[in-house]
RODO-2510 file (C-alpha; in nm, 4 decimals, decimal comma):
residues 469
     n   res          X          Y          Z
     1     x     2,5710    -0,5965    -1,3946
     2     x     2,2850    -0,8013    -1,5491
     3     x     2,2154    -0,8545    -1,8746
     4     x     1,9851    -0,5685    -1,8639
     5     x     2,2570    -0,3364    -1,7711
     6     x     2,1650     0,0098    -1,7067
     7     x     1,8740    -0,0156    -1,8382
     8     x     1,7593    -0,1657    -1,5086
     9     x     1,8059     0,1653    -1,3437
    10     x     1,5973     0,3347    -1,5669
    11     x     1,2833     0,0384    -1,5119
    12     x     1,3300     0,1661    -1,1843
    13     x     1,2832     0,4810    -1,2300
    14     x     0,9309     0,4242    -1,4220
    15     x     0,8776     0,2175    -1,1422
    16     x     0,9092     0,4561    -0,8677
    17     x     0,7158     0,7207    -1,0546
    18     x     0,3966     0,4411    -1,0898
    19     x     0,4257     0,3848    -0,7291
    20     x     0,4384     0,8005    -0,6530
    21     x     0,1230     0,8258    -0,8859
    22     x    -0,0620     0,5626    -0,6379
    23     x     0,1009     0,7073    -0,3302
    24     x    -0,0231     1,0636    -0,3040
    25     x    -0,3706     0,9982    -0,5194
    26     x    -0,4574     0,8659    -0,1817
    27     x    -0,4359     1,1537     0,0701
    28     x    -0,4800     1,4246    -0,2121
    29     x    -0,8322     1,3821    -0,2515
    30     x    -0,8816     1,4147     0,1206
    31     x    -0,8052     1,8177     0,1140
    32     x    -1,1038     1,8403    -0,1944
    33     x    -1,3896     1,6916    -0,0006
    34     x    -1,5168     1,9913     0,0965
    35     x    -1,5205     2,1488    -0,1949
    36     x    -1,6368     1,8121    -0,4261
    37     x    -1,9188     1,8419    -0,2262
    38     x    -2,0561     2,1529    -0,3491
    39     x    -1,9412     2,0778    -0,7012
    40     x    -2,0967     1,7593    -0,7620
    41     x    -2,3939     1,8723    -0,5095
    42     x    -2,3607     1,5719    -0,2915
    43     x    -2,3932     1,4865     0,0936
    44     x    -2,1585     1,2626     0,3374
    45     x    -2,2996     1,0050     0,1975
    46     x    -2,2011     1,0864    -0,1314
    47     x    -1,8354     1,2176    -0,0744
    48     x    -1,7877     0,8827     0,1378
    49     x    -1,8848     0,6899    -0,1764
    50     x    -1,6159     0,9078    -0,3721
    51     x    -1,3396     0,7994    -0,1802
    52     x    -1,5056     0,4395    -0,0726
    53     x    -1,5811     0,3827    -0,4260
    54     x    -1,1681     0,3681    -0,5349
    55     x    -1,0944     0,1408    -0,1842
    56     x    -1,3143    -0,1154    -0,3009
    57     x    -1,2315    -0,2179    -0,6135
    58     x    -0,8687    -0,1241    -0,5110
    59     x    -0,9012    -0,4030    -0,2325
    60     x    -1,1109    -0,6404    -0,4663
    61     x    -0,9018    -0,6884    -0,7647
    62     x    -0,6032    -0,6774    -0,6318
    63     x    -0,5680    -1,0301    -0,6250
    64     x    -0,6992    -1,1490    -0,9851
    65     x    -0,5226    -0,8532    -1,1104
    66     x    -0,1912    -0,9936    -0,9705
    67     x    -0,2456    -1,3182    -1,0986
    68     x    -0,3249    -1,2000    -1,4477
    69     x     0,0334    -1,0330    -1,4528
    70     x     0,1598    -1,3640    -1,4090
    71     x    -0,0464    -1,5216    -1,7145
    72     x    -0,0462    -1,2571    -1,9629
    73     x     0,2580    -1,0456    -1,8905
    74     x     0,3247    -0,8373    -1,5816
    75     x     0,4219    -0,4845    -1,8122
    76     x     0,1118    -0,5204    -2,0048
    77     x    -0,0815    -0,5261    -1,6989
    78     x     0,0975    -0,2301    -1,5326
    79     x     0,0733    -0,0047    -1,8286
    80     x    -0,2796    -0,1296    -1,9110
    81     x    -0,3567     0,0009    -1,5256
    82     x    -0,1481     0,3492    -1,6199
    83     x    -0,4123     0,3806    -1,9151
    84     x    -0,6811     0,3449    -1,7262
    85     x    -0,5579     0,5290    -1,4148
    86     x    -0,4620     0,8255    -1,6762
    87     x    -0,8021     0,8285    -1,8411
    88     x    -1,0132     0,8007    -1,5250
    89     x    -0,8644     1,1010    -1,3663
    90     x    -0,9441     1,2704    -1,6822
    91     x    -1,3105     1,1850    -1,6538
    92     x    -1,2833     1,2625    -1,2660
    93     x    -1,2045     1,6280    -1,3073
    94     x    -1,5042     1,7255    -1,5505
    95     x    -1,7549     1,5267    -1,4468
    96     x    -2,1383     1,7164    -1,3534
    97     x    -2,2580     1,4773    -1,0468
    98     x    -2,1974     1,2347    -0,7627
    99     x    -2,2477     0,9480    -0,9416
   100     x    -2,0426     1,0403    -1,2387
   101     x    -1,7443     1,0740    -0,9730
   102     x    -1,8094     0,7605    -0,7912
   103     x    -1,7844     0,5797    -1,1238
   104     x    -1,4716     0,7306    -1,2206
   105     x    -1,3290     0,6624    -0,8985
   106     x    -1,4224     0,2996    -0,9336
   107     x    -1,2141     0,2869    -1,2288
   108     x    -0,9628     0,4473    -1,0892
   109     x    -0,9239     0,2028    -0,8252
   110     x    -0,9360    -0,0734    -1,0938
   111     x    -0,6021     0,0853    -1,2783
   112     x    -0,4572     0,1413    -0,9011
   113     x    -0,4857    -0,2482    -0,8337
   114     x    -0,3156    -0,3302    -1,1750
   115     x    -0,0235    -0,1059    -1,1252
   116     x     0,1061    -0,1747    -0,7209
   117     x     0,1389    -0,5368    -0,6996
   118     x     0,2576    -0,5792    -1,0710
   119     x     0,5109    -0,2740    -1,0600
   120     x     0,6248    -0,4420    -0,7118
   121     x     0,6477    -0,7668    -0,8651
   122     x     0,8838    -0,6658    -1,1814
   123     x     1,1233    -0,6098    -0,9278
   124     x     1,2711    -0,9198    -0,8482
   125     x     1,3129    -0,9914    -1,2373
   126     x     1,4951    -0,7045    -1,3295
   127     x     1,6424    -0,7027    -1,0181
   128     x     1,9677    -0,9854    -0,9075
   129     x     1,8941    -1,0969    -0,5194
   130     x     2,1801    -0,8888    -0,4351
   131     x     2,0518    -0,5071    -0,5775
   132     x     1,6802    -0,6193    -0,4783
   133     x     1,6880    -0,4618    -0,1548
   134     x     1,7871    -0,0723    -0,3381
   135     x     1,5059    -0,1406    -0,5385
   136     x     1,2489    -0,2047    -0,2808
   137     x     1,3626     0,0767    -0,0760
   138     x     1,3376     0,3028    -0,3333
   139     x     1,0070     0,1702    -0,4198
   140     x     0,8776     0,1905    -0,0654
   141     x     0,9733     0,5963    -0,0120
   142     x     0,8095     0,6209    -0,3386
   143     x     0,4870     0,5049    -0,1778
   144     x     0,5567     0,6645     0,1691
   145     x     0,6537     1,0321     0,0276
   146     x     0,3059     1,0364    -0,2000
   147     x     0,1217     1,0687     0,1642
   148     x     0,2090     1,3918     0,3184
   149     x     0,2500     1,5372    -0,0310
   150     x    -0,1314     1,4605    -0,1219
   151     x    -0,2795     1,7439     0,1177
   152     x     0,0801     1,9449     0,0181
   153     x    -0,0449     1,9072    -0,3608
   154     x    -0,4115     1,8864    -0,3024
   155     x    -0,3852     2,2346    -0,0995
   156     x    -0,1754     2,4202    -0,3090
   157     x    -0,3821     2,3556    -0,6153
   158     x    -0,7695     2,4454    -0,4869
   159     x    -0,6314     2,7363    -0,3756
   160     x    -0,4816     2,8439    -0,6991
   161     x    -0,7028     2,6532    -0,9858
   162     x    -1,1070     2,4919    -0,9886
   163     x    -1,1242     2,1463    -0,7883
   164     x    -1,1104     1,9432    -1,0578
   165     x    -0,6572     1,9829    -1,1015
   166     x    -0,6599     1,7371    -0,8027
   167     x    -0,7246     1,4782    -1,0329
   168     x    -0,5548     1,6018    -1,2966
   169     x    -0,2401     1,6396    -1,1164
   170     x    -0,2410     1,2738    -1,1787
   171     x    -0,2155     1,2565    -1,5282
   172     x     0,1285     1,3835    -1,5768
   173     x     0,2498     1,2048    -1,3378
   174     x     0,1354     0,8491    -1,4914
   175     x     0,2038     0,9845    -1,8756
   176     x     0,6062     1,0049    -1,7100
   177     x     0,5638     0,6445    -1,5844
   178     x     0,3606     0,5179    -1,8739
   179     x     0,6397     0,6352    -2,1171
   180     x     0,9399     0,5326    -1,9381
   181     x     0,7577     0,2174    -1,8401
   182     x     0,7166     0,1347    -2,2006
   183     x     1,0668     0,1935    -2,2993
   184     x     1,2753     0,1368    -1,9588
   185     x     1,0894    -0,1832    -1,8327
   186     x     1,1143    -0,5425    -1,9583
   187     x     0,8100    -0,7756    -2,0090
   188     x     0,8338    -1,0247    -1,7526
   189     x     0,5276    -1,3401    -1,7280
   190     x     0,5339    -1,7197    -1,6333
   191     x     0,7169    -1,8538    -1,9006
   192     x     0,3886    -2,1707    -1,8525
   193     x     0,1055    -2,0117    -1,7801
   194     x    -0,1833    -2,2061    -1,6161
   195     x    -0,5378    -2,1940    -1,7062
   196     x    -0,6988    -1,8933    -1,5091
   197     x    -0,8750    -1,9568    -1,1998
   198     x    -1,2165    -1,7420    -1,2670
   199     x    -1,3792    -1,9360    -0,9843
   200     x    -1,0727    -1,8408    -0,7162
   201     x    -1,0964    -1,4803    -0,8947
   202     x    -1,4805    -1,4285    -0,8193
   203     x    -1,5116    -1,5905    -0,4950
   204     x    -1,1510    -1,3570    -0,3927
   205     x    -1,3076    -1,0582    -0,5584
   206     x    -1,6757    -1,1126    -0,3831
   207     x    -1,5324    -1,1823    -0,0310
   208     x    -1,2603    -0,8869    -0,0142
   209     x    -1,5114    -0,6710    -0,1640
   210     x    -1,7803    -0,7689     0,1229
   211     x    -1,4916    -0,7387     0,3896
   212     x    -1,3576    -0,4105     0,3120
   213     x    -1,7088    -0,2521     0,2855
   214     x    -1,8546    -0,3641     0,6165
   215     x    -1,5075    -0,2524     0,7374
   216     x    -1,5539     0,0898     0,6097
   217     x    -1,9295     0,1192     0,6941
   218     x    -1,8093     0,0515     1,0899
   219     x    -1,7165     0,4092     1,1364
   220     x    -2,0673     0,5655     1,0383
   221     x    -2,3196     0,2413     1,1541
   222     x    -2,1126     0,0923     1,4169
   223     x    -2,0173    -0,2615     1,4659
   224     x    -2,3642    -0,3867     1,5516
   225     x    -2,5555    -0,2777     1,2640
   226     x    -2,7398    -0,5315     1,0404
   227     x    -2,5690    -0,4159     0,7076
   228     x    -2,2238    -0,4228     0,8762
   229     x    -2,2827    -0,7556     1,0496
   230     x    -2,3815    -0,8767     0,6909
   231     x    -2,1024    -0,7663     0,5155
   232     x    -1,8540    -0,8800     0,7439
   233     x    -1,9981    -1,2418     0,7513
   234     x    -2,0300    -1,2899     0,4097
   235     x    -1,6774    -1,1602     0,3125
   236     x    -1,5435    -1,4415     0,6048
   237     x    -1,7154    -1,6658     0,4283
   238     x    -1,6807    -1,6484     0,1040
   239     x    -1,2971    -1,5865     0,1658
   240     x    -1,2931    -1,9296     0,3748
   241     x    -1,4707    -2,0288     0,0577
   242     x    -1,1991    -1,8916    -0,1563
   243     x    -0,9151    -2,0271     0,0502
   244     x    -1,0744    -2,3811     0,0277
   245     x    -1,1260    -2,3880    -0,3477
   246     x    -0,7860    -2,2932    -0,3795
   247     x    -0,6812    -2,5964    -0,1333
   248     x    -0,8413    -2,8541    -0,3907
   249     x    -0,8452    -2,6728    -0,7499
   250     x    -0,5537    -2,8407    -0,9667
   251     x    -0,4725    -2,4924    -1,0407
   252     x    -0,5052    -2,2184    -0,7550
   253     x    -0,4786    -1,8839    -0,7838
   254     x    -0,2390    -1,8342    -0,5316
   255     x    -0,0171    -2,0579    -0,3391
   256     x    -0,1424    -2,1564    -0,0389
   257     x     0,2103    -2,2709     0,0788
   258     x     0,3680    -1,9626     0,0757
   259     x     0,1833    -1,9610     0,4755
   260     x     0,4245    -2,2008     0,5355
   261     x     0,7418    -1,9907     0,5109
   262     x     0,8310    -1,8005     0,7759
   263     x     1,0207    -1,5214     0,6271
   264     x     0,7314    -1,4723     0,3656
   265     x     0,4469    -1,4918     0,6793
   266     x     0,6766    -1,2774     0,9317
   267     x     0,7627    -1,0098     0,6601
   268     x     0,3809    -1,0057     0,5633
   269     x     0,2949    -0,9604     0,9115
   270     x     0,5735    -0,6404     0,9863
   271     x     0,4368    -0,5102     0,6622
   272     x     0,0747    -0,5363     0,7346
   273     x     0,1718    -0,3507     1,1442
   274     x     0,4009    -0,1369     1,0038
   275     x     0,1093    -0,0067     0,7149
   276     x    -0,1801    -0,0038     1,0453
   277     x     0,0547     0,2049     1,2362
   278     x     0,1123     0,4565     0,9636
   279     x    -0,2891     0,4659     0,8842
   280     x    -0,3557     0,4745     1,2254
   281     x    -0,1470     0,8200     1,2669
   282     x    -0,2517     0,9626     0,9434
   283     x    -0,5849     0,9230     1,0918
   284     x    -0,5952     1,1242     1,4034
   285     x    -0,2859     1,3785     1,3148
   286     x    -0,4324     1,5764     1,0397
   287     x    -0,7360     1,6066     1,2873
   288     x    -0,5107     1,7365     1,6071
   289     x    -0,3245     1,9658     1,3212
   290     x    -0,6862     2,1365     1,1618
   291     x    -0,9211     2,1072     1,4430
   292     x    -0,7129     2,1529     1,7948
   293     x    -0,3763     2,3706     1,5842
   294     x    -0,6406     2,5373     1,3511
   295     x    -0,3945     2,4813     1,0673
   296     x    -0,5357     2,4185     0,7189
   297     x    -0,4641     2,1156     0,4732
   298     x    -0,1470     2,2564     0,3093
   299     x    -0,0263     2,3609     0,6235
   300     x    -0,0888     1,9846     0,7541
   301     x     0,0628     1,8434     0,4463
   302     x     0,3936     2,0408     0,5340
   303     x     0,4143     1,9395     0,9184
   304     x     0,4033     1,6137     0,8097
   305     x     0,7385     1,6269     0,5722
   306     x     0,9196     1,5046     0,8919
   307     x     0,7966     1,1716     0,8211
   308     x     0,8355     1,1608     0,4960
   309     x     1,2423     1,3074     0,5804
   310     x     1,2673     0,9921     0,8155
   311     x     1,1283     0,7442     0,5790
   312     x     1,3725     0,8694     0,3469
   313     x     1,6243     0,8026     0,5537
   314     x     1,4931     0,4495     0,7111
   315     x     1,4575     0,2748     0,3665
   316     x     1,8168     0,2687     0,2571
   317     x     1,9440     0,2301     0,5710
   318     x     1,7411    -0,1010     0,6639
   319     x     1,8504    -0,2163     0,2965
   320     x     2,2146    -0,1688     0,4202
   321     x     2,1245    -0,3558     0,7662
   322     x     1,9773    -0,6296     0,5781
   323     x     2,2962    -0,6461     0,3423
   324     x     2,5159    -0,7402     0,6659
   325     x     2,3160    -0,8976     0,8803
   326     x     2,0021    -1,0274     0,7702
   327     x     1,6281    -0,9092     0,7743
   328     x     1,5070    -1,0281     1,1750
   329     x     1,7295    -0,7529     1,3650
   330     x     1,6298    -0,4133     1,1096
   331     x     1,2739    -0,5113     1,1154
   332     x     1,2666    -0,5569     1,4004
   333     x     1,4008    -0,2700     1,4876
   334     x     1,2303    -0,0683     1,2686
   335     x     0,8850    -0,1725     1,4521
   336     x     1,0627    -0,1087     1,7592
   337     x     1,1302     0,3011     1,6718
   338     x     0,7419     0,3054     1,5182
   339     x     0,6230     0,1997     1,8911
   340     x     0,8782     0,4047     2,0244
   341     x     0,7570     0,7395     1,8246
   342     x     0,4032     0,6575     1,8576
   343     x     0,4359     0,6566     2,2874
   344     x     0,6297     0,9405     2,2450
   345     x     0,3071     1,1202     2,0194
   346     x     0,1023     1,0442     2,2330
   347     x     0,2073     1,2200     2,5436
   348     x     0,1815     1,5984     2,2826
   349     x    -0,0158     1,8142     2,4249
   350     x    -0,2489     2,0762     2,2889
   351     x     0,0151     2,3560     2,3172
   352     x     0,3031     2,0785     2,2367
   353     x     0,6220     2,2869     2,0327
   354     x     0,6039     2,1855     1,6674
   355     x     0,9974     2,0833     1,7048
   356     x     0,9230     1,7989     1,9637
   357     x     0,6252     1,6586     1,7273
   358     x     0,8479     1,6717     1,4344
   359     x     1,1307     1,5082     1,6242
   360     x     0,8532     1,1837     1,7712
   361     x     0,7700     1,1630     1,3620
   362     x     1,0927     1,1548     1,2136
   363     x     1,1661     0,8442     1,4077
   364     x     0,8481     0,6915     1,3118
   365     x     0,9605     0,7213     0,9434
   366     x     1,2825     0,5688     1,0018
   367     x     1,1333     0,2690     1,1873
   368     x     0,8762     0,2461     0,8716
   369     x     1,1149     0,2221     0,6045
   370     x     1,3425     0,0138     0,8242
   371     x     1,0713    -0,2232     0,8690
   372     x     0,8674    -0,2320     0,5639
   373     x     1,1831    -0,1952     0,2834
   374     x     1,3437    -0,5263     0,4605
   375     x     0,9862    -0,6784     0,4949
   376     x     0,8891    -0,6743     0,1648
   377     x     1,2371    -0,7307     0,0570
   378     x     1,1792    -1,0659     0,2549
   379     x     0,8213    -1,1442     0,0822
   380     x     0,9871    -1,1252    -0,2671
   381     x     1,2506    -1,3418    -0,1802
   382     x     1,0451    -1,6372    -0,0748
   383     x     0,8079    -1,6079    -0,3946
   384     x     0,8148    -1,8110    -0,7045
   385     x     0,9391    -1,5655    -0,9878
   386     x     0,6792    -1,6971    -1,2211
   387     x     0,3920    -1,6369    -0,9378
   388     x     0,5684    -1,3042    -0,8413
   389     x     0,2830    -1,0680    -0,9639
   390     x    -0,0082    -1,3417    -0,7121
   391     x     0,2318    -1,3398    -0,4376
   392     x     0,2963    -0,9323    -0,4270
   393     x    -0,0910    -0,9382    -0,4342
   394     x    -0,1340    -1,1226    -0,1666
   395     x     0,0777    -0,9561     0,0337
   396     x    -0,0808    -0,6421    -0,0487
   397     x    -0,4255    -0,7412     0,0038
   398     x    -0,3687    -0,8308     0,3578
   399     x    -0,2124    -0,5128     0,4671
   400     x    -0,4658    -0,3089     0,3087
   401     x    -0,7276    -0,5178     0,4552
   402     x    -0,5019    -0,4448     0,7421
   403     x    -0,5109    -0,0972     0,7001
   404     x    -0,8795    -0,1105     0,6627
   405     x    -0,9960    -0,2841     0,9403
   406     x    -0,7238    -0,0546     1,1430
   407     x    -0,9135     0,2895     1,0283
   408     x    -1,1808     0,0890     1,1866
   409     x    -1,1039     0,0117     1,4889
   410     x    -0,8977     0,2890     1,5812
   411     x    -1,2227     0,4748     1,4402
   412     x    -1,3968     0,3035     1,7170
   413     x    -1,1425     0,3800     2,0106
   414     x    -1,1112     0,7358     1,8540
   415     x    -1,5017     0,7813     1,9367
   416     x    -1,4622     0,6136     2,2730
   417     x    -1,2381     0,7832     2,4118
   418     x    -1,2679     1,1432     2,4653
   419     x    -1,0783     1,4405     2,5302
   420     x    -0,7891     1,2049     2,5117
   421     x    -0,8460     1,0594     2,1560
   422     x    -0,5077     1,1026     1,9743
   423     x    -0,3314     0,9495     2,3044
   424     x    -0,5297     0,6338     2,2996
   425     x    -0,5577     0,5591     1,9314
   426     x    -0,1450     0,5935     1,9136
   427     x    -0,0852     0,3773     2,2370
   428     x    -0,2815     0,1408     2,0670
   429     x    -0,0951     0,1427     1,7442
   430     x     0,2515     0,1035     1,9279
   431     x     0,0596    -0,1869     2,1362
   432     x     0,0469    -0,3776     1,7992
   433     x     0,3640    -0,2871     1,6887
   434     x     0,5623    -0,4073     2,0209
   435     x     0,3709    -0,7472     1,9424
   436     x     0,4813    -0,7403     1,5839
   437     x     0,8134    -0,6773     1,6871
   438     x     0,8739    -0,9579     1,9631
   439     x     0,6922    -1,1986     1,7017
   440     x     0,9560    -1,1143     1,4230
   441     x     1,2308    -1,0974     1,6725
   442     x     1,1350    -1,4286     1,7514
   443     x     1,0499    -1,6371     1,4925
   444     x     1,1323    -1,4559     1,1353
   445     x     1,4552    -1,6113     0,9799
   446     x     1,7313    -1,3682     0,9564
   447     x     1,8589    -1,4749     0,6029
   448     x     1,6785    -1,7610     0,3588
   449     x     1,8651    -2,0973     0,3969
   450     x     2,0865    -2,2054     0,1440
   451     x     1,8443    -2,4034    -0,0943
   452     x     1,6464    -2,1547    -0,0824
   453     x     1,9415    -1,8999    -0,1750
   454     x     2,1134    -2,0903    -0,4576
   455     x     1,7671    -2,1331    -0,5637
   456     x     1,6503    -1,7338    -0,6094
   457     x     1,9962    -1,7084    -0,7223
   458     x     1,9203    -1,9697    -1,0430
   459     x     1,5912    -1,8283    -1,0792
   460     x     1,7300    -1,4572    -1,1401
   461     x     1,8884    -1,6322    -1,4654
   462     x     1,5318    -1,7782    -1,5834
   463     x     1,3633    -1,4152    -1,5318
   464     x     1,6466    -1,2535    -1,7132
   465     x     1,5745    -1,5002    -2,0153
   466     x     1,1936    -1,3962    -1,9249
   467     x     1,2636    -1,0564    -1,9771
   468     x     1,3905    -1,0764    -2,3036
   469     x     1,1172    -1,2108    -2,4408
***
């Protein structure tokens, strides 16, 4: 028992409903393209803007926004990004054009990027090393449930109220989290803040935001295009521009030496697989459900509660695995049943028995919240507690980069390959996986060494004095 007490339990709680909000907002508005489209009177173009529009600045700010937890106070951060989430959903559901959308989107995305790495964050100072690993696997189902219940949400509601109750399905929702976050969950902030880094923030927020939008332009231009090429080369550069400035500025946004610690580089790099592999089949399955099954969104959203039953499962159980014998072996392991699942899926055929596809993605949801629960379990170990809130960042940035660039790609060998499209893009997933695995299985420490330890251990007693304050 900490000197929080119970009240711990209940942060947690706020927590996980934060991380829900964030979790299905991203698959729900999927199901309302169609429909946006006529409302707003827009084109592809358009509707790609409405969900592109929410990645970007999602992907952008999620670094600065991180690092201002840190400064000014990690709970005024997350509920500042509740606020805005809240309000921008508002403004999403009556709005009378495109652009109007697009705009509230982009704000959306801004309140998005202040609640996930902050709310992840919190954990480790409300949290002793020893009840860390609960948390985090509660926090990860949180995010993983929120994806096959967007299209079970988003489905349900345009077919019983107008288009705009997919966004304001979200408001509840965050009002919960805003209110319990307020009452339940402790401020927590480097007790010696540094001076803010505006040059690291602008350079990290110019170079992401380059990245991830020649990323997502791949699909409709291809990888050749001028505009692509562009965007890609500039966001390389001004990133090796960031990551240089933060080399020689006295006070760096982010520490550059957390690449030299295995267990926070390994469980970054499970993470970052696990996340493509789980984009990567939440790309082409909806399409084999609606297009080859001729089932519609809802009906998607529910065939997918398989994976959401074994992610359920996987989370607590890695956090058990990890309790007895380390991270290495359930991560691992967990990356192992992903691949495993995903060679499975791809052998289904077009008259495949719904009980055999259910089976193949129950065990990729195991492996997913074996791996990433113990993964970022890992991360947070190795982080400063008063740079928790940059750290969590960065480890977010790179697997939604990650996921980005994966759409991409598997985009591109989607196109490329035929009549057998679903088969190659998930043979390709596991491919990365398998390497993930035997790289963990390899080099990631099973346990931090004792410094290290009795270290996190003294530290938990400096955030709990942080917390009070």
């Amino acid at each position: 028992m900490t000197e929080l007490g119970t009240r711990r339990w209940w942060a947690l709680g706020a927590l996980v409903l934060c991380m829900l909000t964030i979790g299905f907002d991203g698959t729900i508005l999927n199901v309302a393209l169609p429909t946006l489209a006529t409302a707003v009177h827009t084109g592809t173009s358009g509707l790609q803007w409405i969900v592109d529009a929410y990645i970007l600045v999602f992907a952008g700010l999620l670094l600065p926004v991180g690092a201002l937890g840190d400064r000014v106070g990690r709970k005024r951060v997350l509920i500042s990004g509740l606020v805005l989430f809240s309000l921008a959903s508002v403004g999403a559901a009556y709005v009378t054009g495109a652009g109007q959308l697009i705009a509230a989107r982009a704000v959306m995305g801004l309140g998005a990027a202040a609640i996930l790495p902050v709310g992840v964050a919190m954990l480790p100072a409300i949290f002793p090393p020893h009840e860390r690993g609960k948390a985090i696997a509660a926090a990860t189902v949180a995010l993983g449930v929120g994806v096959p219940l967007g299209p079970i949400i988003g489905g349900w509601l345009l077919d019983h109220y107008w288009w705009g109750s997919v966004f304001l399905v979200n408001v509840p929702v965050a009002a919960v989290g805003l209110v319990a976050a307020a009452v339940a969950i402790p401020e927590t902030a480097d007790p010696e803040p540094r001076p803010a880094d505006l040059v690291g923030g602008l350079l990290s927020t110019a170079g992401l935001g380059c990245l991830v939008f020649g990323i997502i332009e791949v699909p409709g231009r291809g990888w050749g295009d001028g505009l692509v090429l562009g965007a890609l080369v500039s966001g390389v550069l001004l990133l090796a521009l960031f990551g240089e400035w933060e080399r020689r500025t006295r006070y760096p946004m982010i520490d550059l030496g957390l690449f030299g610690r295995p267990r926070f580089v390994w469980g970054t790099t499970a993470a970052t697989l696990g996340t493509f592999a789980l984009f990567g089949l939440l790309f082409v399955l909806p399409q084999y459900f609606q297009t080859v099954r001729g089932h519609d969104a809802f009906a998607t959203g529910v065939r997918l509660l398989p994976l959401m039953a074994g992610l359920i499962v996987g989370a607590p159980a890695g956090e058990r695995l990890v309790t007895r014998i380390g991270s290495r072996i359930p991560i691992a392991a967990g990356l192992g049943l992903i691949a495993a699942g995903l060679l499975v899926g791809s052998t289904t055929t077009i008259t495949e028995g719904y009980l055999r596809i259910a089976g193949w993605l129950a065990l990729i949801g195991i492996g997913v919240g074996m791996a990433l629960a113990p993964a970022m379990e890992a991360v947070l170990g190795e982080l400063p507690p008063e740079r928790a809130g940059s750290g969590t960042a960065l480890t977010m940035t790179l697997r939604q980069v990650g996921a980005a660039l994966g759409v991409a790609l598997l985009g591109s060998v989607f196109s490329a390959a035929g009549a057998h499209s679903m088969a190659a893009v998930l043979v390709v997933c596991a491919a990365f996986v398998v390497l993930g695995a035997v790289l963990v299985a390899l080099f990631m420490p099973a346990r931090p060494g004792p410094a290290a330890a009795d270290k996190e251990e003294s530290a938990h007693g400096d955030r709990s004095r942080v917390a009070r304050t």
